[in-house]
C-alpha positions, 0 to 999 in steps of 0.5 A: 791524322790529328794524333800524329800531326798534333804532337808534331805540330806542337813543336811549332807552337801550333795547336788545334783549332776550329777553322778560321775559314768560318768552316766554308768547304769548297765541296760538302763532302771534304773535310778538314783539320786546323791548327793554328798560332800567333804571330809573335811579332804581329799582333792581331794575326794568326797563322794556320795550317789546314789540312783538306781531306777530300774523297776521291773514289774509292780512297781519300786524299789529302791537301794542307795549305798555310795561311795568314788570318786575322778575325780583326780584319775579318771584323772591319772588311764585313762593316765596309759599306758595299761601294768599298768592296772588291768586285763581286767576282773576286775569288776570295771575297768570302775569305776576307770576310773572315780575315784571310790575308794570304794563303799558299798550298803545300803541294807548290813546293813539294809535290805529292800528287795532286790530292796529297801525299798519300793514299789515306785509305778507303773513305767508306773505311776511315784512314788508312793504316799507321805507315800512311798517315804518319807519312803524311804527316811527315811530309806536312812537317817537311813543308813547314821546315823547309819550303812553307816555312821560308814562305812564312818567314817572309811575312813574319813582320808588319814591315815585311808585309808592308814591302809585301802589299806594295810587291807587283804581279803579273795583271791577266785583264789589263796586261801590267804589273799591278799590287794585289788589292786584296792583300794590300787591302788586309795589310793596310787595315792590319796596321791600322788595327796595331797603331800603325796609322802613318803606315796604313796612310801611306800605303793607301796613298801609294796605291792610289797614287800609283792608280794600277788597280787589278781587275777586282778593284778600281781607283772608284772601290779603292777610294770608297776604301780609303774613306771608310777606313777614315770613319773607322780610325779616327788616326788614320784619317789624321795620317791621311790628312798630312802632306805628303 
């Protein structure tokens, strides 16, 4: 798969890549393929696209996903003291510390059976023949051109993710439209990262001014956040410090 997809994705400015996941698979028996690039207009972040191969059977499927990553933050969520974490219960608590920001799933928008596009062969056999995979990959480029490619497009800028963070969802506990703490959370220490303190300031004081939290995080967690974030960016707590 890797010597069709990677000519193809090479077009894009992609290129392979270790898994910036820190290789965590959600079964033991899938594997995957990365590839990954800088973000030209957002330092610090990087996008991937991954495909997740999967043995169903008697054949392999496959799944690829996109994503927006920066080990930077990864490094400031693992210092943060325990009080400043999601709950425990966050499904992508793992992922954060690895500095996943936001992920979408191809198959969302051109649906190609739940595992994938195509029957990839016999897993006791290796993929299977030349027609399958480089359909396959055809069908990962369409997604990039088209669908995935809007996906990315509108996040391709610290403004955008700004606007991003701040956007309301659906809430399934509390029954309200509420921010996603955990993509505010990575947004927020991204722009502190990039010497953006007054945005990372003000986007924190919205959130907790606004006080709706979802069910992983709490006004107790997003302050204990708040604060950490003040002893690791000394301009950010100067941000924090001026009247609103």
């Amino acid at each position: 798969m890797a010597h069709e997809l990677g000519p193809r994705l090479a077009e894009q400015d992609f290129a392979a890549s270790p898994a910036l996941d820190g290789g965590d698979s959600p079964d033991f028996e899938e594997e995957s393929l990365w590839f990954a690039r800088s973000a030209p207009a957002v330092p610090k972040l990087k996008i991937a696209v991954d495909c997740l191969f999967s043995p169903l059977k008697t054949w392999v499927g496959m799944r690829a996903y996109a994503r927006l990553i920066s080990p930077e933050v990864g490094e400031v969520v693992r210092a943060l003291p325990e009080s400043a974490w999601l709950t425990d219960n966050h499904p992508g608590r793992e992922s954060s510390r690895h500095g996943q920001i936001e992920l979408t799933i191809f198959d969302e928008y051109i649906r190609g059976g739940w595992y994938g596009p195509a029957d990839l062969g016999d897993k006791d056999n290796g993929f299977g023949d030349d027609q399958d995979v480089a359909r396959a990959a055809e069908w990962v480029m369409d997604c990039l051109r088209g669908p995935v490619g809007e996906w990315l497009s509108r996040r391709d800028s610290l403004p955008k993710l700004i606007d991003l963070a701040k956007h309301m969802e659906p809430e399934i506990v509390h029954h309200r439209p509420c921010p996603r703490a955990h993509r505010l959370r990575m947004i927020a220490i991204l722009c502190a990262l990039n010497e953006r303190p007054a945005d990372a300031a003000d986007l924190v004081a919205w959130y907790l001014r606004g006080g709706r939290f979802d069910q992983f995080d709490s006004f107790e967690r997003a302050t204990a956040f708040d604060i950490a974030l003040r002893e690791r960016f000394p301009e950010y707590a100067d941000a924090r410090a001026e009247p609103a």
